[in-house]
VEXDO-220842 format. One record per residue (C-alpha): residue in three letters; residue number from 1; x, y, z. Coordinates in Angstrom, 1 decimal. Layout:
REM residues N
> rest_nr_east_north_up
> Ala_NUM_X_Y_Z
...
***
This chain:
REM residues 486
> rest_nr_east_north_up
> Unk_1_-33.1_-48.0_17.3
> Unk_2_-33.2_-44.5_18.7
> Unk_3_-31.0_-41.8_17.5
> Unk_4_-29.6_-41.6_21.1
> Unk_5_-28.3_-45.0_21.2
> Unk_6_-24.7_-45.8_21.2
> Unk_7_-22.8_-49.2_19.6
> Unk_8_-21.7_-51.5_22.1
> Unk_9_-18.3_-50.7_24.0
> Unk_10_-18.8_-46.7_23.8
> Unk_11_-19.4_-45.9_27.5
> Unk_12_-16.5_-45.5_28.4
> Unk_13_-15.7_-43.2_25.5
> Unk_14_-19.0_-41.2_26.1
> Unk_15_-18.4_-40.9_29.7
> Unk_16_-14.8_-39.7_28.9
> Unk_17_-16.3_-36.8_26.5
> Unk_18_-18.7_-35.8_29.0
> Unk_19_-16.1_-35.5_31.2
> Unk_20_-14.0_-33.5_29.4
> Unk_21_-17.1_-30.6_28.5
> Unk_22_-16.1_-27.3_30.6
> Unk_23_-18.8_-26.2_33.3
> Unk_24_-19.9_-23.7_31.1
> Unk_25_-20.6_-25.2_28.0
> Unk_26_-22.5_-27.6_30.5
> Unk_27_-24.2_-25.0_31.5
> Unk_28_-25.6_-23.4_28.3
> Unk_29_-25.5_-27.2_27.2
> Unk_30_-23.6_-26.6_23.8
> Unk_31_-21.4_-28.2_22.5
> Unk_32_-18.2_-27.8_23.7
> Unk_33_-15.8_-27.1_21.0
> Unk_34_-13.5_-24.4_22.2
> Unk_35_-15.6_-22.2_19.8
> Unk_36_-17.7_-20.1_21.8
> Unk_37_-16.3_-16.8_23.7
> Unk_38_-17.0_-18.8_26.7
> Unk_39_-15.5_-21.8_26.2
> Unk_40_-12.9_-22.4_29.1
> Unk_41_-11.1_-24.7_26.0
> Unk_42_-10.7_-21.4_24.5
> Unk_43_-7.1_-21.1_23.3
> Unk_44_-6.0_-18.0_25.5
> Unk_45_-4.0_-15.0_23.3
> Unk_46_-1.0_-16.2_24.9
> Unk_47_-1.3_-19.7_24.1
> Unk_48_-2.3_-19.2_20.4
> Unk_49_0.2_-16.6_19.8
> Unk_50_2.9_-19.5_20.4
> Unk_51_1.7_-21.9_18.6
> Unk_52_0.6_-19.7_15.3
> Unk_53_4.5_-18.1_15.5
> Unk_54_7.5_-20.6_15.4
> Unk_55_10.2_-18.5_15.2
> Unk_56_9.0_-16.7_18.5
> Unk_57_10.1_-18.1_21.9
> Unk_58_7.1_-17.0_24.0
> Unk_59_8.7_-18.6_27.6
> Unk_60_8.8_-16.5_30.7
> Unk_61_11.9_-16.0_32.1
> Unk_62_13.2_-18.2_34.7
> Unk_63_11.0_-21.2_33.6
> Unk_64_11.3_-24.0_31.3
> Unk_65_10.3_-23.0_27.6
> Unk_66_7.0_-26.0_27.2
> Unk_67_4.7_-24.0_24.9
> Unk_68_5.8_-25.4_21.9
> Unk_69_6.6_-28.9_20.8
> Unk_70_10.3_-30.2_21.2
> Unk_71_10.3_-30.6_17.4
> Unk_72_9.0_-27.6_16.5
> Unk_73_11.6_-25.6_18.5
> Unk_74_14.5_-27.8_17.2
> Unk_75_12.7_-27.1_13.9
> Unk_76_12.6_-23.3_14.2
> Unk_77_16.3_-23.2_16.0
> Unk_78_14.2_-22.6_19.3
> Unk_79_15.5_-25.2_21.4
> Unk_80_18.6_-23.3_23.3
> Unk_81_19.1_-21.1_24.8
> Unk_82_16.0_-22.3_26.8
> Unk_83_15.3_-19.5_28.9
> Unk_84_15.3_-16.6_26.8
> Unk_85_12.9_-13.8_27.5
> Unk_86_9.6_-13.4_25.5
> Unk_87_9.1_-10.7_22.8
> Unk_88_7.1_-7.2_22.3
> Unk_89_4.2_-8.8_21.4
> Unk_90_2.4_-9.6_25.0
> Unk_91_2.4_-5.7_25.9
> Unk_92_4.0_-3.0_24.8
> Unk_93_4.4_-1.7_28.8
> Unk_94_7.1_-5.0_28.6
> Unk_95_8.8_-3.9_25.5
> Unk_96_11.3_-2.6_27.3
> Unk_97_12.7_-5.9_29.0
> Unk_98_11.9_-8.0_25.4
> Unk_99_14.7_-9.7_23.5
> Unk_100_13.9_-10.7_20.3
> Unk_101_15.1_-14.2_18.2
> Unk_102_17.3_-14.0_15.6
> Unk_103_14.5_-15.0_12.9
> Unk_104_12.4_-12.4_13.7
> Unk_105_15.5_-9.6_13.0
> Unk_106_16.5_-11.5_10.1
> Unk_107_12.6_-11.1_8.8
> Unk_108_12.4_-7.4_9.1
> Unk_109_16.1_-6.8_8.0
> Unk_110_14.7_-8.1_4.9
> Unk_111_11.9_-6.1_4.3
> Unk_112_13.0_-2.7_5.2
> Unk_113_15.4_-2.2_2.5
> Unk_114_12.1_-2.6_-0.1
> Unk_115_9.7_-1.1_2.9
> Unk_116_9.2_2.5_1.4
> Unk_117_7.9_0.7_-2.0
> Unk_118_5.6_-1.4_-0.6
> Unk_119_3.9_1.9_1.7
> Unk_120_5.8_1.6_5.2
> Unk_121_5.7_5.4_5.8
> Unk_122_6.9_4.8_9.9
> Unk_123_10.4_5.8_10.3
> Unk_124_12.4_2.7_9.3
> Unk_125_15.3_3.6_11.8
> Unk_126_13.2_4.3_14.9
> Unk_127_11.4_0.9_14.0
> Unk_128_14.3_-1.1_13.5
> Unk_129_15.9_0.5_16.6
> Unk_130_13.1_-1.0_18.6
> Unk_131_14.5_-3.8_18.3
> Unk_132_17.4_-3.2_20.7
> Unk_133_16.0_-1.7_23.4
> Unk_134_19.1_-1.5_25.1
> Unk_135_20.2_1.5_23.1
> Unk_136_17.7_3.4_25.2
> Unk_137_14.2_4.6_24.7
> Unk_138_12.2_2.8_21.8
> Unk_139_8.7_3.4_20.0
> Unk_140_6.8_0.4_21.1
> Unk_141_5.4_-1.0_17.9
> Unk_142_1.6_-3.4_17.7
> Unk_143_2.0_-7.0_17.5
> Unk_144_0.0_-6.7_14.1
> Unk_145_2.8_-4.6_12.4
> Unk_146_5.8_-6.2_13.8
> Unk_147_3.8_-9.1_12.2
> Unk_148_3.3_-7.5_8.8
> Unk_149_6.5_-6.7_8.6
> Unk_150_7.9_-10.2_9.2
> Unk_151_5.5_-11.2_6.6
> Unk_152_7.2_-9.0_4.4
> Unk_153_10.3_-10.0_5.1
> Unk_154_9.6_-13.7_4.7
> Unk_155_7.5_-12.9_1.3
> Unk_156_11.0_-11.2_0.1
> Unk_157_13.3_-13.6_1.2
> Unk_158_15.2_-16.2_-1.0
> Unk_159_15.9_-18.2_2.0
> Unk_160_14.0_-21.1_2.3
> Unk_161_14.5_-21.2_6.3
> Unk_162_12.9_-17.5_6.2
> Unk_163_10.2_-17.7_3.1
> Unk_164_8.3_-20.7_4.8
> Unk_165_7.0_-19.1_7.3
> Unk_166_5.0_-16.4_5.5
> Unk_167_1.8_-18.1_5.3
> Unk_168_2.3_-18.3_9.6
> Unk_169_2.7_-14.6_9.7
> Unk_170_-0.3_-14.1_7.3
> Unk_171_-2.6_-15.5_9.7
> Unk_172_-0.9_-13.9_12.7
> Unk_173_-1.0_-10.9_11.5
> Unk_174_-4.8_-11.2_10.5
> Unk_175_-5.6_-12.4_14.3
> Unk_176_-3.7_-9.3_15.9
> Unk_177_-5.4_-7.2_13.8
> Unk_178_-8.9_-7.7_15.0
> Unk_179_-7.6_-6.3_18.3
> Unk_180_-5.4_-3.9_17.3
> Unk_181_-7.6_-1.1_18.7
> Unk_182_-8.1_-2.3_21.7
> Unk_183_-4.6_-1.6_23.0
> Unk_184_-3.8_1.4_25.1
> Unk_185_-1.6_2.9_23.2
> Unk_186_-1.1_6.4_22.4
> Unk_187_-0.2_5.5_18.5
> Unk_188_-2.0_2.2_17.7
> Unk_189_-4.7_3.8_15.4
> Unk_190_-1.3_5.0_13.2
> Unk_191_0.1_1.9_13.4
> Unk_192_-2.9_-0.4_12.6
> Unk_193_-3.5_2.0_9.5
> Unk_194_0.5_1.3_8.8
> Unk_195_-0.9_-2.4_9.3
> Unk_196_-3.9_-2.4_7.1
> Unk_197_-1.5_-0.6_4.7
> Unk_198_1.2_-3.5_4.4
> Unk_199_-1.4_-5.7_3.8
> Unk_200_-3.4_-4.5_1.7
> Unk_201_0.0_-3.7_-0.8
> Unk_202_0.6_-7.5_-0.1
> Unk_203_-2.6_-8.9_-1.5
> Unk_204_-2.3_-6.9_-4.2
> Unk_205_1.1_-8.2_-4.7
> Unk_206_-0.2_-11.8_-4.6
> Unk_207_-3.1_-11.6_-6.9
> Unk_208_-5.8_-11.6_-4.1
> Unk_209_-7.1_-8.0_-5.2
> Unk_210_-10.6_-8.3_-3.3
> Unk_211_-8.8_-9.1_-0.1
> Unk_212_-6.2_-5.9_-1.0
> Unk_213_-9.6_-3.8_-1.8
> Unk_214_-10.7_-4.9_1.7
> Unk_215_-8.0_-3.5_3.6
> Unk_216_-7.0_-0.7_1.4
> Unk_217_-10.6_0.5_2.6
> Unk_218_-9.9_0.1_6.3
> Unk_219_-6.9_1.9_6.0
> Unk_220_-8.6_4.9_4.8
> Unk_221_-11.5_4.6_7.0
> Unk_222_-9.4_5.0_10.0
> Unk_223_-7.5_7.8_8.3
> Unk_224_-10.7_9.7_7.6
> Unk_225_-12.2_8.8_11.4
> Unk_226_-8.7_9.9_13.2
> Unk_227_-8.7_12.8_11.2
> Unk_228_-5.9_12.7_9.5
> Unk_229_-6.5_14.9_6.7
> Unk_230_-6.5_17.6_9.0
> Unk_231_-3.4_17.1_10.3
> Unk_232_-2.0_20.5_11.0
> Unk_233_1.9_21.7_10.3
> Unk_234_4.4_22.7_13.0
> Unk_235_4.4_26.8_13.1
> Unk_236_6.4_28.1_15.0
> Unk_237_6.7_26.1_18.1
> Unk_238_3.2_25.6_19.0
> Unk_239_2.0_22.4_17.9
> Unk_240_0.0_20.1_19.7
> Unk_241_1.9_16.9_19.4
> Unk_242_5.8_16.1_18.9
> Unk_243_6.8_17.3_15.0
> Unk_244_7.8_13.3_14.6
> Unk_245_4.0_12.2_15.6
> Unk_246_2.8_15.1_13.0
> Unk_247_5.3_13.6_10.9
> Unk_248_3.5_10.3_11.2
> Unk_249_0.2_11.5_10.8
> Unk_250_1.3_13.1_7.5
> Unk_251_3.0_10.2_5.9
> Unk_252_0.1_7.6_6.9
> Unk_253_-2.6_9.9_5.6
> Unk_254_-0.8_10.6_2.2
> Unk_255_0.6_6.8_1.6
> Unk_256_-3.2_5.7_2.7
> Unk_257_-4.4_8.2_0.4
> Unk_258_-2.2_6.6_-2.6
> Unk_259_-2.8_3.2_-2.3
> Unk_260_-6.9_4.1_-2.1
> Unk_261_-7.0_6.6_-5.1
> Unk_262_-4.3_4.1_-6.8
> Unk_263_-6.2_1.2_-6.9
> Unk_264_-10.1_3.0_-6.8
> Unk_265_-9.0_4.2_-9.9
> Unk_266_-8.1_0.8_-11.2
> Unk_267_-11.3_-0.9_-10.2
> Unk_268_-13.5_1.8_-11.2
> Unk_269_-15.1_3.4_-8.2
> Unk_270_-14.1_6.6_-6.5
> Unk_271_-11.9_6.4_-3.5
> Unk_272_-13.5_7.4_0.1
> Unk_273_-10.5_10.2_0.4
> Unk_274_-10.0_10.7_-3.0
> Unk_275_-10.4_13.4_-5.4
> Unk_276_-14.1_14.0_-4.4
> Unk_277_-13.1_15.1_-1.0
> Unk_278_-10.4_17.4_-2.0
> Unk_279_-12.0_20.6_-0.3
> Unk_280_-11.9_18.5_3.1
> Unk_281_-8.1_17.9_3.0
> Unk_282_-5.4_20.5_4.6
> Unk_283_-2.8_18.1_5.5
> Unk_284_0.4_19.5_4.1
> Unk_285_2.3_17.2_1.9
> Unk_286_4.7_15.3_3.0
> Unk_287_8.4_17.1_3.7
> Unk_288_7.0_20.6_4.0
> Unk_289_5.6_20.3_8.2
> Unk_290_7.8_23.3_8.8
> Unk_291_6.9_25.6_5.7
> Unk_292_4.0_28.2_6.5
> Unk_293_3.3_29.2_3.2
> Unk_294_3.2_25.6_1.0
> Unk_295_0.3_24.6_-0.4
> Unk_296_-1.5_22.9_2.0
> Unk_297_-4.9_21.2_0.0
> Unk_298_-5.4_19.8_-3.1
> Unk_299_-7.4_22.9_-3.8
> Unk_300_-4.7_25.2_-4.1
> Unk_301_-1.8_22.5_-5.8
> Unk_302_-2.8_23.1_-9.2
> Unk_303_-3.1_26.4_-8.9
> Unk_304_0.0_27.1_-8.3
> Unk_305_1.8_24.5_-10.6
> Unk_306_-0.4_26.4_-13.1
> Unk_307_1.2_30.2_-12.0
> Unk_308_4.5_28.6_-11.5
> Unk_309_5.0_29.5_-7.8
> Unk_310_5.1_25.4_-7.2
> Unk_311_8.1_26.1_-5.5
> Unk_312_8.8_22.3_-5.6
> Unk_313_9.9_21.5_-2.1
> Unk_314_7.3_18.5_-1.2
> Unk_315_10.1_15.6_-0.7
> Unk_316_9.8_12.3_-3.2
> Unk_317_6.9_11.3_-0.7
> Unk_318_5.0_14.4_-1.7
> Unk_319_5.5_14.3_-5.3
> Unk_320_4.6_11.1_-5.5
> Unk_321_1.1_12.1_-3.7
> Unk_322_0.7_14.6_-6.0
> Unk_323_1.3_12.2_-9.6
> Unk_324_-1.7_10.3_-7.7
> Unk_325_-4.1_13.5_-7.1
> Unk_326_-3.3_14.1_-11.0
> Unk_327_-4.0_10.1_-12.3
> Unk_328_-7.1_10.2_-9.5
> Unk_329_-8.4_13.5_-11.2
> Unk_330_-7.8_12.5_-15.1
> Unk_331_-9.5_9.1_-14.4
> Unk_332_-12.5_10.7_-12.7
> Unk_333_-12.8_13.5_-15.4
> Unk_334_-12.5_11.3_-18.5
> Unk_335_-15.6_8.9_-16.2
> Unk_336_-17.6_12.6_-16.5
> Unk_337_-17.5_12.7_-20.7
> Unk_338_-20.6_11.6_-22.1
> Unk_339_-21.0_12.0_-25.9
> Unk_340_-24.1_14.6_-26.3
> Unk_341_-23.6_16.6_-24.1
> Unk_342_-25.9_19.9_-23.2
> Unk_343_-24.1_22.7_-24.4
> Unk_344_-23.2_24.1_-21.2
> Unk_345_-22.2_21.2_-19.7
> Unk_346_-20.1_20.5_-22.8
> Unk_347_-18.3_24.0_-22.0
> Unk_348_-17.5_23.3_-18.6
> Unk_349_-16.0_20.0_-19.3
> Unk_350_-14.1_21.0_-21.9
> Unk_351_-12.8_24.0_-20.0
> Unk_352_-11.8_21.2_-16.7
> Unk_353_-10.1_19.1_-19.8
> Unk_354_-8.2_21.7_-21.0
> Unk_355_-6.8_22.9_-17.6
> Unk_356_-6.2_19.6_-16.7
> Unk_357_-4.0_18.6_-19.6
> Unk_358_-2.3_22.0_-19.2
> Unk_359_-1.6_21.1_-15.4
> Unk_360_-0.4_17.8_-16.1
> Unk_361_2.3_19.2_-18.9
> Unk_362_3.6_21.7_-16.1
> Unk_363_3.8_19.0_-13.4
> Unk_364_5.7_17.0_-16.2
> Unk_365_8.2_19.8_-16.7
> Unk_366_9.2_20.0_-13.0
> Unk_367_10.1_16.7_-12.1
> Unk_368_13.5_15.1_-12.1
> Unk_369_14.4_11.9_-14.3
> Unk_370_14.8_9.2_-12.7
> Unk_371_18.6_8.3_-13.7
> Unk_372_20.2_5.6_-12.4
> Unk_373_23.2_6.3_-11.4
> Unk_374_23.4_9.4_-9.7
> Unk_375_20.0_8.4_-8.3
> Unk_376_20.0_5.1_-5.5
> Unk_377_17.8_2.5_-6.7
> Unk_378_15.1_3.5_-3.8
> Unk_379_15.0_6.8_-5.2
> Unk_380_15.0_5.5_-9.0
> Unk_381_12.2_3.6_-7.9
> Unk_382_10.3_6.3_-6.4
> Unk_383_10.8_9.0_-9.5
> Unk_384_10.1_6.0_-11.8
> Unk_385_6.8_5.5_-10.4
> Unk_386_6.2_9.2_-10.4
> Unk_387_6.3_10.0_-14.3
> Unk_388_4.6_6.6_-14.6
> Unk_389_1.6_8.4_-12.8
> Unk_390_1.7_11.3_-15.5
> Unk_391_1.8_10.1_-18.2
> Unk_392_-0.7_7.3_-17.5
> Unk_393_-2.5_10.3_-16.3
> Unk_394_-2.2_11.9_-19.6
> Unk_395_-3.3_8.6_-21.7
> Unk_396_-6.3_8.2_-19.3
> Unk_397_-7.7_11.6_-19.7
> Unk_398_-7.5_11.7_-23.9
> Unk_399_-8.4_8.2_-24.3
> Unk_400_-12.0_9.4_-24.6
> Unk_401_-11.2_11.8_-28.0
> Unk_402_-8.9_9.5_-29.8
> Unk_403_-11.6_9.4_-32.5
> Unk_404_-12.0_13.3_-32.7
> Unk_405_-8.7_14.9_-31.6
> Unk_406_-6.2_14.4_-33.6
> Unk_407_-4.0_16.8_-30.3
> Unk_408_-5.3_14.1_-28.2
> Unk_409_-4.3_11.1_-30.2
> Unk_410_-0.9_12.7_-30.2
> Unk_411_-0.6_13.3_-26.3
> Unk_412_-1.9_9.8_-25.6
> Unk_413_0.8_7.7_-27.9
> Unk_414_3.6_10.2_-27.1
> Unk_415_3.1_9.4_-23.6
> Unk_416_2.8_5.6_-23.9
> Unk_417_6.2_5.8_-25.8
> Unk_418_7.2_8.0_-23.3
> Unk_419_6.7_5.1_-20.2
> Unk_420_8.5_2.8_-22.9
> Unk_421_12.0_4.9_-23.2
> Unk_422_11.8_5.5_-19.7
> Unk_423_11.6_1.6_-18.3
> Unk_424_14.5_1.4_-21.3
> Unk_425_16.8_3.8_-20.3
> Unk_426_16.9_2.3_-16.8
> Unk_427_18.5_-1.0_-15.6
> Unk_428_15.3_-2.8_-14.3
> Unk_429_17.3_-5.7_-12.7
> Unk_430_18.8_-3.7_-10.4
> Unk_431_15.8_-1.9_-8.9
> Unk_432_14.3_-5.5_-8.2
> Unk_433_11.5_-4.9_-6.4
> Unk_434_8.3_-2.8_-7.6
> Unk_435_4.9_-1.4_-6.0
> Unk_436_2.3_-3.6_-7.4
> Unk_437_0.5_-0.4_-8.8
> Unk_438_3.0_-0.6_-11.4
> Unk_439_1.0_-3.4_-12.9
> Unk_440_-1.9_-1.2_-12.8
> Unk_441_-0.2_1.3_-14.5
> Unk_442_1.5_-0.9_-17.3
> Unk_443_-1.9_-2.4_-18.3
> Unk_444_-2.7_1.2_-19.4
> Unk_445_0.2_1.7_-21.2
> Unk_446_-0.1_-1.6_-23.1
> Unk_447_-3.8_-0.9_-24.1
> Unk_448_-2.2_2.6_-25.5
> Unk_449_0.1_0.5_-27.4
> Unk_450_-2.5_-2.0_-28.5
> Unk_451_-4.6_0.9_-29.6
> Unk_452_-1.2_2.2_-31.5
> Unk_453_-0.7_-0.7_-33.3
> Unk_454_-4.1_-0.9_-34.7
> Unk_455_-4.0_1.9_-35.9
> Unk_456_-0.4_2.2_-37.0
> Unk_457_-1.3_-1.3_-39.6
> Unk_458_-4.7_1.0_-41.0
> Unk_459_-2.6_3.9_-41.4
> Unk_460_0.4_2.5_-43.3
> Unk_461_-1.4_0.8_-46.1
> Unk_462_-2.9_4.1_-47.3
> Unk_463_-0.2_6.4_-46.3
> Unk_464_1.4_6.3_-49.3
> Unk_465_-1.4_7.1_-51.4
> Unk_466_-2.9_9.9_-48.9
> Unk_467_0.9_11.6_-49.1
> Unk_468_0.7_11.4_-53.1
> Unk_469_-2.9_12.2_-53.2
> Unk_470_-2.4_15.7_-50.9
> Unk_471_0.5_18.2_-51.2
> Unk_472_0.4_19.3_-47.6
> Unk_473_2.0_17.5_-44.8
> Unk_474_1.1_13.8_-43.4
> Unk_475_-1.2_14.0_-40.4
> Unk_476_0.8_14.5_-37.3
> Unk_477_-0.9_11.6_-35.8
> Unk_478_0.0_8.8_-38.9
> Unk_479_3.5_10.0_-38.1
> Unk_480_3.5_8.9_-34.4
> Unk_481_1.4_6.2_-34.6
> Unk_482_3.9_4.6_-37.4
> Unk_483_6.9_6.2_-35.7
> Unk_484_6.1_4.4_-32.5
> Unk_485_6.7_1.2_-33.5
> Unk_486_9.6_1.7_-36.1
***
């Protein structure tokens, strides 16, 4: 039989798929799978858009809402009103006349409590307000982030009506994303970094750390093309955008430059904006637009902190950027040691190790605990995650000497105890939600107290007979080592 032939009683069904291929699949004579760009099956944006998002009544006014299923709408609590008008999403020239369903406002009043800590560096009342367009003029905001952030919001949600649709937003946001470029909007480069952002922080959340990797990398790509580490400060009067745009541009560079350095530093690699390009960056840190003479690069930071003329007015935003250039720089400079060293290369290392631990002890002394109260829990967060930097900073860089230094032994367990009384003075339950870089960050610390604990058990069996067998003191690293765990 040839391969063409049919089983009896399938003419009718041939004839019916024939009729049913589009002229231009015809045409090009392939199949016709509503596949190919061409495809006139092609789901239009429109069309996929309302059946991808439940909660989202997609009807135009005036006509009957039929681009859903009946259940699904009764499902979503879609079905009345029926004639409500769509949402942002179509075009942000429509924003304007959009009404939004109570889902989608209960999705992103969940996640902008926790937004901050999981890098939303937009400002949270502008976007929120842009939601109620009738209080006047609102920033129109990209399908993708409205998206992200109702992924968010159903990721953080204990209600089941509001957590199940988190996988539907996962893949709506990934399919407004590829064309978030495209719109004509003055600020969708910002915004699709502010995307790429949010979801790169929420596949690290989930465990999925090549897909976080991914967009972490995208985000920082499309800092580094827009330029954003040149974004220049307000001086008096003459800038070239609106202060709140600079604003912007400030935040999404440092918070991409964070989560890039964070996690680079994690992984093992060097981070495409990271320490390496340091003489390249003259964005001012965030909080200090409007102050001429603050340190503008990561050239001059240490520096001053050094000189103590860190004057100490970068707001938690900008402190927090600066814990990461120090945990960037101590990873990258304890990558550089090599044992055998030539001798001047030895010098110059040890000189850049020096300075470095000297930097990090300054930084140290300036920052505010993290006390809970007088301190909000946003705040607490924030400060918490700051000396977490440091002093993993401080256990990465003398990690490499433990052997040799008995200084550096002593810096690296006092600040692994350090993170300890710190996470114990504070009541954890009540800050709830954490960055997932604070896993990062607490590996290191355990592996410090690992490495402790070894050596706290080799120490103690013969400490007793080194004290009796010496008349000077016990060496200052058999005290913390035992101390530590006491």
């Amino acid at each position: 039989m040839s391969r063409f032939d049919v089983s009896r009683g399938s003419s009718s069904r041939q004839r019916s798929n024939v009729s049913q291929v589009c002229d231009a699949c015809r045409q090009s004579k392939r199949a016709c799978n509503g596949q190919s760009p061409s495809c006139e099956r092609r789901l239009r944006p429109s069309e996929s858009w309302s059946h991808l998002i439940p909660p989202y009544d997609t009807s135009i006014p005036g006509e009957p809402t039929s681009g859903m299923p009946a259940d699904a709408r009764k499902r979503d609590g879609l079905e009345a009103p029926q004639a409500t008008t769509g949402i942002l999403l179509v075009a942000p020239s429509s924003h304007a006349q959009e009404t939004f369903p109570p889902t989608l406002l209960q999705l992103v009043d969940e996640f902008l409590p926790w937004a901050e800590e999981f890098g939303f560096f937009l400002n949270k009342e502008l976007f929120r307000c842009s939601f109620n367009p009738s209080n006047g003029p609102v920033v129109q905001y990209s399908r993708a982030l409205i998206a992200a952030a109702c992924l968010w919001g159903a990721h953080l949600s204990d209600a089941g009506d509001l957590a199940c649709h988190e996988a539907t937003y996962l893949a709506e946001t990934l399919q407004q994303l590829a064309t978030a470029l495209g719109q004509d909007h003055p600020l969708c480069v910002v915004h699709t970094i502010q995307t790429e952002v949010l979801l790169s922080t929420y596949f690290f959340r989930k465990g999925r750390p090549l897909e976080g990797q991914v967009h972490a990398g995208a985000a920082g790509a499309l800092a580094m093309g827009a330029r954003l580490h040149k974004a220049t400060r307000v001086s008096g009067g003459a800038a070239t955008a609106p202060s709140a745009d600079i604003a912007d541009h400030i935040n999404a560079f440092w918070e991409v430059y964070g989560l890039t350095a964070c996690w680079s530093s994690h992984f093992g690699y060097t981070s495409c904006i990271g320490a390496d390009n340091i003489s390249q960056i003259e964005t001012p840190w965030p909080g200090q637009i409007s102050i001429p003479d603050a340190p503008q690069t990561l050239l001059q930071f240490p520096s001053a902190v050094l000189a103590k003329t860190h004057s100490n007015t970068a707001s938690l935003r900008g402190l927090r950027a600066q814990a990461v250039f120090l945990y960037e720089t101590s990873v990258i400079l304890a990558r550089q040691y090599r044992p055998g060293l030539p001798n001047r290369d030895s010098e110059a290392f040890f000189a850049a190790f020096r300075a470095h631990n000297n930097l990090l002890e300054a930084f140290r002394s300036i920052l505010a605990l993290p006390g809970y109260p007088p301190h909000g829990s946003q705040v607490a967060r924030i400060l918490l995650l700051i000396h977490t930097l440091v002093h993993v900073a401080v256990i990465k860089l003398n990690e490499v000497f433990l052997e040799h230094e008995s200084t550096s032994w002593a810096r690296y367990v006092a600040s692994a105890e350090a993170v300890v009384n710190l996470y114990v003075s504070m009541p954890m339950a009540n800050l709830v939600h954490f960055n997932p870089i604070f896993a990062s960050l607490w590996s290191v610390v355990a592996d410090a107290l690992i490495t402790a604990s070894h050596r706290a058990r080799s120490v103690r069996p013969f400490s007793s007979k080194l004290r009796s067998a010496h008349s000077g003191p016990p060496r200052e690293e058999e005290d913390v080592a035992v101390g530590l765990l006491v």
